[in-house]
C-alpha positions as CSV (number, residue, x, y, z in Angstrom):
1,X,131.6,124.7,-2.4
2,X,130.5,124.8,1.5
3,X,131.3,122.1,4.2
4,X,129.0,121.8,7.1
5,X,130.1,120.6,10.3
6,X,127.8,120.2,13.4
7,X,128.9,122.2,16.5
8,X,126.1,121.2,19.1
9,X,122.2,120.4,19.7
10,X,120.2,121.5,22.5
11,X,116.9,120.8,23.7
12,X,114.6,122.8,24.7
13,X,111.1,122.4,27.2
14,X,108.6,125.2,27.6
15,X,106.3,125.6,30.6
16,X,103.6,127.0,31.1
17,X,104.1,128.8,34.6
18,X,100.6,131.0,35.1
19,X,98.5,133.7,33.9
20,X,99.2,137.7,33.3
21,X,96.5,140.2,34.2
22,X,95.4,139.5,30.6
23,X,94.9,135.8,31.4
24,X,97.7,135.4,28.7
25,X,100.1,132.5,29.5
26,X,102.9,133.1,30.9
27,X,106.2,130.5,30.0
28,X,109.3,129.6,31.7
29,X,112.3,127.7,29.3
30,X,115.0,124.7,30.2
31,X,117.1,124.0,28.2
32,X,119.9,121.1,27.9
33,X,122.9,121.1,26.0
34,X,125.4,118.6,24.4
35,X,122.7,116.6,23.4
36,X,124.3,114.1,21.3
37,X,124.1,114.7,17.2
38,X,122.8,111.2,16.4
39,X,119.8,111.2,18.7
40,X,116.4,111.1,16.6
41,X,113.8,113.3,16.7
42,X,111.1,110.8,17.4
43,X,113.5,109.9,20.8
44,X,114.4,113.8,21.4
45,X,110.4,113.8,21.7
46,X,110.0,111.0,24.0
47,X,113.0,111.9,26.5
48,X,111.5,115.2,26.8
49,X,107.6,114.6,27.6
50,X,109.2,112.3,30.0
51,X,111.3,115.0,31.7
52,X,108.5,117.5,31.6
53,X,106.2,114.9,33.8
54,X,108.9,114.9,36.3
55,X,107.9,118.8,36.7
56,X,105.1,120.5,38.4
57,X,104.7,123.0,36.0
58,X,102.7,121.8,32.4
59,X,104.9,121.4,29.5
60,X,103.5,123.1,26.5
61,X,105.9,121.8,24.0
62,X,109.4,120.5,22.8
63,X,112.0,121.6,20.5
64,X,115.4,121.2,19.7
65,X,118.0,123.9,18.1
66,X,120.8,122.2,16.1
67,X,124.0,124.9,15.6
68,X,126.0,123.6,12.2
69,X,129.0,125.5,10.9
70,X,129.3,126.8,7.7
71,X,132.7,126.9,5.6
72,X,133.8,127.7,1.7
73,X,136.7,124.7,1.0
């Protein structure tokens, strides 16, 4: 038998920051962390299209990484 036990969530916004000399997109990462464990995904969404407007650069997408702990009782 396993318990799980959630050790952090962070959220992540990729930007799309030019061209290389193969006109291949080049992307730059933020990242937050301690993003709290009950926030939904449909808001995780929403708070970061919202942060990527506030940039210059155009966001490309959003994900979030969840980090849970594995133990045998």
């Amino acid at each position: 038998m396993a318990t799980a036990t959630f050790v952090s969530k962070r959220l992540t916004l990729r930007f799309t920051v030019g061209l290389d000399d193969d006109f291949d997109p080049i992307y730059s990462n933020r990242t937050y962390s301690n993003v709290r464990e009950s926030i939904s995904d449909a808001d995780l969404l929403t708070l970061g299209t919202k942060i990527g407007a506030l940039s210059a650069l155009e966001l490309n997408h959003v994900t979030y990484t969840e980090q849970t702990l594995l133990e045998s009782l």
